[in-house]
C-alpha positions as a Markdown table, in Angstrom:
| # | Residue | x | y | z |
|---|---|---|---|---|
| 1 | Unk | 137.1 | -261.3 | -11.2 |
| 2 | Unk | 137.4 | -262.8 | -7.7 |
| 3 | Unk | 137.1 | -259.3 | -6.4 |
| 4 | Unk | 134.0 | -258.1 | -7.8 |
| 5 | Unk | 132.8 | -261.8 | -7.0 |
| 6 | Unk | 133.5 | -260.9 | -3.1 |
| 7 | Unk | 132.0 | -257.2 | -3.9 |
| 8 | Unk | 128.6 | -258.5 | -5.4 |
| 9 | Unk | 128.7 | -261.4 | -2.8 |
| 10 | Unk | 128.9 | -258.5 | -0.3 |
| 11 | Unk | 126.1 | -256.6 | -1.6 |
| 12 | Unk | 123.8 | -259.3 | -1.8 |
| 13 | Unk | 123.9 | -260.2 | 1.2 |
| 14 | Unk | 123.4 | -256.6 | 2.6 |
| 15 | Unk | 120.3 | -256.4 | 0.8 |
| 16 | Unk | 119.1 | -259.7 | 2.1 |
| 17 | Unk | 120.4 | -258.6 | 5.4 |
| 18 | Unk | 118.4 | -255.3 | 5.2 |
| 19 | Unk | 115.1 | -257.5 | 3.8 |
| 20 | Unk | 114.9 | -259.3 | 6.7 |
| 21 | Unk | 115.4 | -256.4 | 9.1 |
| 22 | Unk | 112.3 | -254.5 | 7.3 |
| 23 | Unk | 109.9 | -258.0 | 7.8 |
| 24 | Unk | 107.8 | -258.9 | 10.2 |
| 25 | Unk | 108.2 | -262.9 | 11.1 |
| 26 | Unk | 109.6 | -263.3 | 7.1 |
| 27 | Unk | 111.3 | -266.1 | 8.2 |
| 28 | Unk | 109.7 | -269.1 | 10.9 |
| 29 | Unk | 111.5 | -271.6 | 12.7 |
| 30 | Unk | 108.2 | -273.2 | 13.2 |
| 31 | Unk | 104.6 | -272.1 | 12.7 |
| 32 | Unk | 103.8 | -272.6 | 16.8 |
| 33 | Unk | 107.0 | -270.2 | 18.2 |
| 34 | Unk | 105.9 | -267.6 | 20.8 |
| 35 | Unk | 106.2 | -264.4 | 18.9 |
| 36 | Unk | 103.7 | -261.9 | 20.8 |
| 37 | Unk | 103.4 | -258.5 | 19.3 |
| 38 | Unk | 103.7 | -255.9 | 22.3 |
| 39 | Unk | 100.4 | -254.5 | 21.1 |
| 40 | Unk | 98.2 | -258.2 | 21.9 |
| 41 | Unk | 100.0 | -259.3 | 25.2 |
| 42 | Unk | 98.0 | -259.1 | 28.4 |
| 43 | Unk | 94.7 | -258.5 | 26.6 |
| 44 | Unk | 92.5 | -260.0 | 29.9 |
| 45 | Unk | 94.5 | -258.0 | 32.1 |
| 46 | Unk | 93.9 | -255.0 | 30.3 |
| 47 | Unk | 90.1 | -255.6 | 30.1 |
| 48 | Unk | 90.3 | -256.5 | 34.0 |
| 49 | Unk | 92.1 | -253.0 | 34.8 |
| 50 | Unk | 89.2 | -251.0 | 32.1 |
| 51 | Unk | 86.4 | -252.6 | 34.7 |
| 52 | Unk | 88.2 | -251.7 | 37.7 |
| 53 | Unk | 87.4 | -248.0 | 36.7 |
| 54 | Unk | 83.8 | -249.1 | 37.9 |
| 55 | Unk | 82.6 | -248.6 | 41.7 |
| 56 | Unk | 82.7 | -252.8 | 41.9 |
| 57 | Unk | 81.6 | -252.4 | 45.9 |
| 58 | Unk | 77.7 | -253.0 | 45.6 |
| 59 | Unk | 75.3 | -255.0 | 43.5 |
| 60 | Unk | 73.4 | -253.3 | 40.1 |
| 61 | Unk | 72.2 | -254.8 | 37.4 |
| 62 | Unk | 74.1 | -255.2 | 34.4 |
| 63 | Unk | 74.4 | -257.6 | 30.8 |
| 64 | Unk | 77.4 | -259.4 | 29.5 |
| 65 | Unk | 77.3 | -261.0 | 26.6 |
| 66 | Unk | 78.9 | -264.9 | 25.5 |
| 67 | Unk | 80.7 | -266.4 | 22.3 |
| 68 | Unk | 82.7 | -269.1 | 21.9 |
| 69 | Unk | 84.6 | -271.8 | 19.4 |
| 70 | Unk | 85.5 | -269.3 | 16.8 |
| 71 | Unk | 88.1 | -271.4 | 15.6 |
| 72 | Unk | 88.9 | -270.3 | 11.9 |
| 73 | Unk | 85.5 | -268.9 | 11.1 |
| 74 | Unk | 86.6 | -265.4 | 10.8 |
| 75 | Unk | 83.9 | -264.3 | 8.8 |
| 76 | Unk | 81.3 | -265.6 | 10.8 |
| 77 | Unk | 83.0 | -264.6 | 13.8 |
| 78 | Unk | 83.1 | -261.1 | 11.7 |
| 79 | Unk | 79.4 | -260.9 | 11.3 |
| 80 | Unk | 78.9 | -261.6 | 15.4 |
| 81 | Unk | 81.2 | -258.6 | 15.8 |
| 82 | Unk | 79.3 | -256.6 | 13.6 |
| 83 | Unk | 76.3 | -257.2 | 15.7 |
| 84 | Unk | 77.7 | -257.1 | 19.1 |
| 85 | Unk | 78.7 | -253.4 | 18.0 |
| 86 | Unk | 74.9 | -252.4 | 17.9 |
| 87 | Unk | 74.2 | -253.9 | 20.8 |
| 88 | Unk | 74.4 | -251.0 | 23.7 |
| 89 | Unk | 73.3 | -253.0 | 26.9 |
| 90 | Unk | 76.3 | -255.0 | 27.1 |
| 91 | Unk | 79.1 | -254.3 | 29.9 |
| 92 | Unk | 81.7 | -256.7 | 28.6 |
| 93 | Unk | 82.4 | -259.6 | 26.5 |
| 94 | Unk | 83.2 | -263.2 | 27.8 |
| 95 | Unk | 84.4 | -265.7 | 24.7 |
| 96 | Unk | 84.5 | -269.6 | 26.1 |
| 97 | Unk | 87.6 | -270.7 | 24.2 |
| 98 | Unk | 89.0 | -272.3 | 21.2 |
| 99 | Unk | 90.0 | -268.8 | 19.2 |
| 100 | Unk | 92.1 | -271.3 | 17.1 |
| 101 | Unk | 92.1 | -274.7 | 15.6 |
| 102 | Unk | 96.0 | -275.6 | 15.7 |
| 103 | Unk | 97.3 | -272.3 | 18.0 |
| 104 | Unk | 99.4 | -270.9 | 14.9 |
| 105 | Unk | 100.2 | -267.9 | 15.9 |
| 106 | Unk | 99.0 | -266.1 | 13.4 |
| 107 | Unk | 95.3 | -267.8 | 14.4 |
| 108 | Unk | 95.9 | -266.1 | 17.7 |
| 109 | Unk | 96.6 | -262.6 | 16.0 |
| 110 | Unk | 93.6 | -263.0 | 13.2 |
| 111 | Unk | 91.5 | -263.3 | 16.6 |
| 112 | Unk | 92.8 | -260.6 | 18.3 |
| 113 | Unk | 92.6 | -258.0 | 15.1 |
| 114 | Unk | 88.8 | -258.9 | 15.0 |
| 115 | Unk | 87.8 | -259.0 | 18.5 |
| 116 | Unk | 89.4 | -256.0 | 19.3 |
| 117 | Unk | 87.3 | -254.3 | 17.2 |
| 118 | Unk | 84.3 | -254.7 | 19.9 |
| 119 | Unk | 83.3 | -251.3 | 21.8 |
| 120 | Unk | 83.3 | -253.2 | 25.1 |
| 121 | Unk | 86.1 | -255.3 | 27.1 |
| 122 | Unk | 86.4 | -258.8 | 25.7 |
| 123 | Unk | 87.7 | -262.1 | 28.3 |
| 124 | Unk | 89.0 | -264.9 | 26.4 |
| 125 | Unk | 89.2 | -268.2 | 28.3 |
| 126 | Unk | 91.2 | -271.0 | 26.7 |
| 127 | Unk | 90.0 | -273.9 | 24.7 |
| 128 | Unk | 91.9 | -277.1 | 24.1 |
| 129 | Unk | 92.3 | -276.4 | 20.9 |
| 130 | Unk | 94.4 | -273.2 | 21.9 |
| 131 | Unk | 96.9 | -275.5 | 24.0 |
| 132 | Unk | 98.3 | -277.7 | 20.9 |
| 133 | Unk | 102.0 | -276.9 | 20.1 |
| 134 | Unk | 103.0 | -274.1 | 21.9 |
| 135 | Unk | 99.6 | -272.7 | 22.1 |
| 136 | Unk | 99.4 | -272.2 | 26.0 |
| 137 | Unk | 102.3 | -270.7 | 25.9 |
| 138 | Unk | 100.8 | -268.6 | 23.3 |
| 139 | Unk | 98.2 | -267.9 | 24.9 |
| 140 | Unk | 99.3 | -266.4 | 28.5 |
| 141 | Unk | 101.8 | -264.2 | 26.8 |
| 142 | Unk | 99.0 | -262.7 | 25.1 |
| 143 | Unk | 96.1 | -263.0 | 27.6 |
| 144 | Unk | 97.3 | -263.8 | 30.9 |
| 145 | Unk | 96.9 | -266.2 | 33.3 |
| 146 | Unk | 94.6 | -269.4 | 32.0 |
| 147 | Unk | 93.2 | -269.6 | 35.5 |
| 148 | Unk | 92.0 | -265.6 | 36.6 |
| 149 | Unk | 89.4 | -263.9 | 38.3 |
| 150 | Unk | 88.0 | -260.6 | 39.0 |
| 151 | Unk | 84.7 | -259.2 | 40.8 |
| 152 | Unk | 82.1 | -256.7 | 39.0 |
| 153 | Unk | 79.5 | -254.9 | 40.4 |
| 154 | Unk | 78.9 | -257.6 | 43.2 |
| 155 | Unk | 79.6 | -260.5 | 40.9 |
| 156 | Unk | 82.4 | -262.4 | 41.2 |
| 157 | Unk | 83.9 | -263.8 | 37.8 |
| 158 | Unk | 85.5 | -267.6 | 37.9 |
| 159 | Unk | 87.9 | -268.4 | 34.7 |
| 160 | Unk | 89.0 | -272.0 | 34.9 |
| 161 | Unk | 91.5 | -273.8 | 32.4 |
| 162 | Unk | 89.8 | -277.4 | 32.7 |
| 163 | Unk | 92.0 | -278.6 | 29.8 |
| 164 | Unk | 93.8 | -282.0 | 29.8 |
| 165 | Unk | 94.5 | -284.0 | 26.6 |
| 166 | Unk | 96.1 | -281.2 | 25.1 |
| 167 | Unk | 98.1 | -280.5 | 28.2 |
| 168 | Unk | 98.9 | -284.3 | 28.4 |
| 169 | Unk | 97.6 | -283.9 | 32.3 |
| 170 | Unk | 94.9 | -286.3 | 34.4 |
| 171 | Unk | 93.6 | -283.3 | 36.4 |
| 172 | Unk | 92.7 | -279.5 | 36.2 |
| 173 | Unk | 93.4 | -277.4 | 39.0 |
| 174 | Unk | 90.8 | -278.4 | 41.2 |
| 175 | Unk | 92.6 | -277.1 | 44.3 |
| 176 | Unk | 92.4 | -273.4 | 42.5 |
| 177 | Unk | 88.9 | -273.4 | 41.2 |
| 178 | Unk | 87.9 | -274.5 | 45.0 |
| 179 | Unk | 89.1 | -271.1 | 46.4 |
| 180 | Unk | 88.5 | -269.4 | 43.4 |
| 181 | Unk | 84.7 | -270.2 | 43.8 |
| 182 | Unk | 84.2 | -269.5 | 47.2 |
| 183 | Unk | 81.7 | -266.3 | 48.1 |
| 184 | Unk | 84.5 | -264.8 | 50.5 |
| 185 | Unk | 82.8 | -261.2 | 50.0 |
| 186 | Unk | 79.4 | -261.7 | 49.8 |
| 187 | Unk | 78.7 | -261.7 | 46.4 |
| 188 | Unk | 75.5 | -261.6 | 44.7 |
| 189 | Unk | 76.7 | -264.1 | 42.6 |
| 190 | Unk | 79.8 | -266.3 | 42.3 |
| 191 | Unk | 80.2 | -267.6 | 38.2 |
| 192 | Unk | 82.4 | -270.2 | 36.9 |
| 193 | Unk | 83.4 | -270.2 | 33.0 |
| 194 | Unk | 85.4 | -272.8 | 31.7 |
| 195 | Unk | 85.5 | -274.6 | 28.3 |
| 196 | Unk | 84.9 | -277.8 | 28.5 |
| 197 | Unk | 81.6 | -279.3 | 30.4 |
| 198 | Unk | 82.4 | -281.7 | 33.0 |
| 199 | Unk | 80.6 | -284.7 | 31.3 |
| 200 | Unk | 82.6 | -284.1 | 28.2 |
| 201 | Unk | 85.1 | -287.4 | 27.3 |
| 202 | Unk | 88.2 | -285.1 | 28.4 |
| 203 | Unk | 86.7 | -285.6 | 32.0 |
| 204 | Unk | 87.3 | -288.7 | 34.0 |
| 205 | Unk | 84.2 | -289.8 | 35.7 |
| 206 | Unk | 85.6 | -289.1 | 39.0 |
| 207 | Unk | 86.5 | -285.3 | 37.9 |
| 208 | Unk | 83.1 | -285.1 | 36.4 |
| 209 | Unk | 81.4 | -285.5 | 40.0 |
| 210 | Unk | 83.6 | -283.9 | 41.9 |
| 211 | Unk | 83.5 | -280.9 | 39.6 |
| 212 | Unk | 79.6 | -280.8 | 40.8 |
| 213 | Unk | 80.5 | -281.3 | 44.0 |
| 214 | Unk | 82.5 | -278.2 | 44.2 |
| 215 | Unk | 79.7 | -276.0 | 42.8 |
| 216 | Unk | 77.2 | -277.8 | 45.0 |
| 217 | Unk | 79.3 | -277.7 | 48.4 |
| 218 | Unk | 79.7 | -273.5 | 47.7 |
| 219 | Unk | 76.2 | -272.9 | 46.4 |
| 220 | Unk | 76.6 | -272.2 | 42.9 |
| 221 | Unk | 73.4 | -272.0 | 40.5 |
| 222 | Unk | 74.9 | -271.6 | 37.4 |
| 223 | Unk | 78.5 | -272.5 | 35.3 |
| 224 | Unk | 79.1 | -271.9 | 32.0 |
| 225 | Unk | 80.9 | -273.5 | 29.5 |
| 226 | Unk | 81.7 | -273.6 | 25.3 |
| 227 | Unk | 83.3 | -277.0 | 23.6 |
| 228 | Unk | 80.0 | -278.7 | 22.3 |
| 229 | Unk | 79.1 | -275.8 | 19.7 |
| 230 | Unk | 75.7 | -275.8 | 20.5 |
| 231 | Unk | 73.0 | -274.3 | 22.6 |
| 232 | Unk | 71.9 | -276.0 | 25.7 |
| 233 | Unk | 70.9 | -275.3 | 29.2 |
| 234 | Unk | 70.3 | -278.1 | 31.8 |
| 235 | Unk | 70.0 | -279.6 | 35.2 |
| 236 | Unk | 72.9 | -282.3 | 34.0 |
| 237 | Unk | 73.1 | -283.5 | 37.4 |
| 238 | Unk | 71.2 | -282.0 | 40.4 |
| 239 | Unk | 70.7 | -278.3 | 41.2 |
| 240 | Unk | 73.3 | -277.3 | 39.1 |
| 241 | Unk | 72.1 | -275.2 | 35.9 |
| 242 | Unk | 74.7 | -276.0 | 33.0 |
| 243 | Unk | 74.8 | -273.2 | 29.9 |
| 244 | Unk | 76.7 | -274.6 | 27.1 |
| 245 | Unk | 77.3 | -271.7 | 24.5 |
| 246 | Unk | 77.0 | -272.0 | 20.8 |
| 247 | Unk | 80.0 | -271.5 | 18.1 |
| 248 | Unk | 79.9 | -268.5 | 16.3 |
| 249 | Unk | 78.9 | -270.6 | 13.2 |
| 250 | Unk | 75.2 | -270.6 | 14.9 |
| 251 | Unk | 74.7 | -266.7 | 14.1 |
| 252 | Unk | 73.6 | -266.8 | 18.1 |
| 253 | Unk | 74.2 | -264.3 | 20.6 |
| 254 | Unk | 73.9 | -265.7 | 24.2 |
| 255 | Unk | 73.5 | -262.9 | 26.9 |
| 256 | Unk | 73.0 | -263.0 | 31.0 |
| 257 | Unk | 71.2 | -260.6 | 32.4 |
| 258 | Unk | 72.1 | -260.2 | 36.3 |
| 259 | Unk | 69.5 | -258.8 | 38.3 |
| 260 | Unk | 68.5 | -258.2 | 41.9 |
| 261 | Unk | 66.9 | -261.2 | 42.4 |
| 262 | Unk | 67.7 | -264.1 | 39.4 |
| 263 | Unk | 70.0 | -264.1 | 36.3 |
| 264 | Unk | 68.1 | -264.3 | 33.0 |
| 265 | Unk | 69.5 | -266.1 | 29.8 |
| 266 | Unk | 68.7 | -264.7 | 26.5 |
| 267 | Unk | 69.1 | -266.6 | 23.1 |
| 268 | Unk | 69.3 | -263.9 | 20.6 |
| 269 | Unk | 69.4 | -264.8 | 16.9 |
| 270 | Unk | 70.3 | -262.7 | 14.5 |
C-alpha cells in the first residue's frame, strides 16, 4: 500500500509538474511582477529604428496622429484602432500615456495586442497610472526608455516622463528635458510630449513655471500632453500653445499636420 502510495504520489506530481511547464504565467507571485514576453519588449525602439529607414536630413511635410488614456477601455480603444486603419495620411502614431489603470501586466499586454494591430509605428509615453506597482519597471522592459527622443523629417520628437506621485519623487528630470528640447540641428520644429500638463496638481507651482520657462527660453510653440481626458488647446500661460488630448472614450482623433510654414491641429470625430 505504501508503495503504490509513493507511485501515485509520484505520478501526480509529474503531471502537475508537466501542467505547469505547458502554461503560460499559470501561477503569479503577484499580479504587478515583470514578466515581458520577448515578442512586446522594446516596442518604442523598434518604431524608432522602422522611421530611421526614412531620409530624416531635410524638412517635408508629414501627419501624425494622437491618442491617449486608454486605460481599460479596450473596446473603445478597439473602435479608434479600427479607424486609424483607414486613415492613409498618417506617418506614425503617438499615444500620451496611461495604457493601464493599475499596470497589471496583463493591462500592459491587452494594450500591446491591440495597438499593434495599427498599419503605422505607434510611441507610447508613460502615464502615472502605468508607474503604480511595478509598472515602470513594466513599462521600460517593454517600451524603453521613459525619457527618449528621436528626429523625423526635420522634426525633432521630445518624450518626457513628468510623473511624480506614483514615483514617490518632488521633481521630473528637468535637467534632461532641457537638453532634450534644445534645437541643436536646426530643426523645423522641436516637440515636447509628456503626460501630465504642468498646471496639473502633480506639479508644484515652482515646476509648473519653470516648466514654461524651459519651452519659452528654447523657443517652443507647442507641447503636448494627455491626463485630463479631454480636448483643449490654449495659451495657459504666455506664448506657449498647450494641446491636451482626449481619452479614447471621446471617439476623437487628434492629428498634427507639419508643414513648411505652421503646424495645423485637426479634431476629427468619428
Amino acid at each position: 500500500m505504501k508503495n503504490r502510495r509513493t507511485f501515485i504520489g509520484g505520478i501526480v506530481a509529474f503531471i502537475l509538474l508537466m501542467t505547469i511547464a505547458s502554461c503560460d504565467y499559470l501561477f503569479e507571485y503577484s499580479p504587478y511582477q515583470n514578466i515581458v514576453k520577448a515578442k512586446w519588449k522594446q516596442q518604442n525602439v523598434k518604431s524608432i529604428e522602422k522611421l530611421a529607414l526614412v531620409d530624416n536630413r531635410a524638412f517635408e511635410s508629414f501627419k501624425v496622429g494622437l491618442i491617449s488614456d486608454s486605460h481599460t477601455y479596450y473596446d473603445e480603444l478597439e473602435k479608434q484602432i479600427d479607424y486609424l486603419n483607414t486613415r492613409k495620411d498618417l506617418d506614425f502614431i503617438i499615444h500620451l500615456g496611461d495604457i493601464t489603470l493599475s499596470s497589471n501586466i496583463r493591462e500592459f499586454e491587452w494594450y500591446s495586442e491591440l495597438v499593434n494591430r495599427i498599419n503605422v509605428p505607434v510611441f507610447t509615453l508613460i502615464g502615472n497610472h502605468d508607474c503604480l506597482g511595478n509598472g515602470y519597471s513594466i513599462y521600460t522592459e517593454m517600451f524603453g526608455e521613459a525619457n527618449f527622443l528621436f528626429t523625423y523629417k526635420g522634426v525633432k520628437f521630445v518624450f518626457f516622463d513628468d510623473v511624480v506621485w506614483e514615483k514617490s519623487i518632488q521633481d521630473p528630470d528637468f535637467e534632461w528635458f532641457e537638453k532634450a528640447i534644445a534645437n541643436d540641428e536646426d530643426n523645423k520644429y522641436v516637440i515636447p510630449f509628456s503626460h501630465i500638463p504642468p498646471w496639473d496638481q502633480q506639479f508644484t507651482y515652482g515646476n509648473e513655471l519653470f516648466y514654461n520657462y524651459l519651452l519659452e527660453e528654447s523657443g517652443i510653440d507647442l507641447s503636448v500632453h494627455g491626463h485630463g481626458h479631454s480636448y483643449d488647446y490654449a495659451q495657459v500661460y504666455g506664448d506657449v500653445n498647450y494641446l491636451s488630448v482626449p481619452s479614447c472614450i471621446r471617439d476623437e482623433l487628434i492629428t498634427l499636420d507639419f508643414q513648411a510654414d505652421t503646424i495645423l491641429i485637426d479634431r476629427i470625430h468619428y
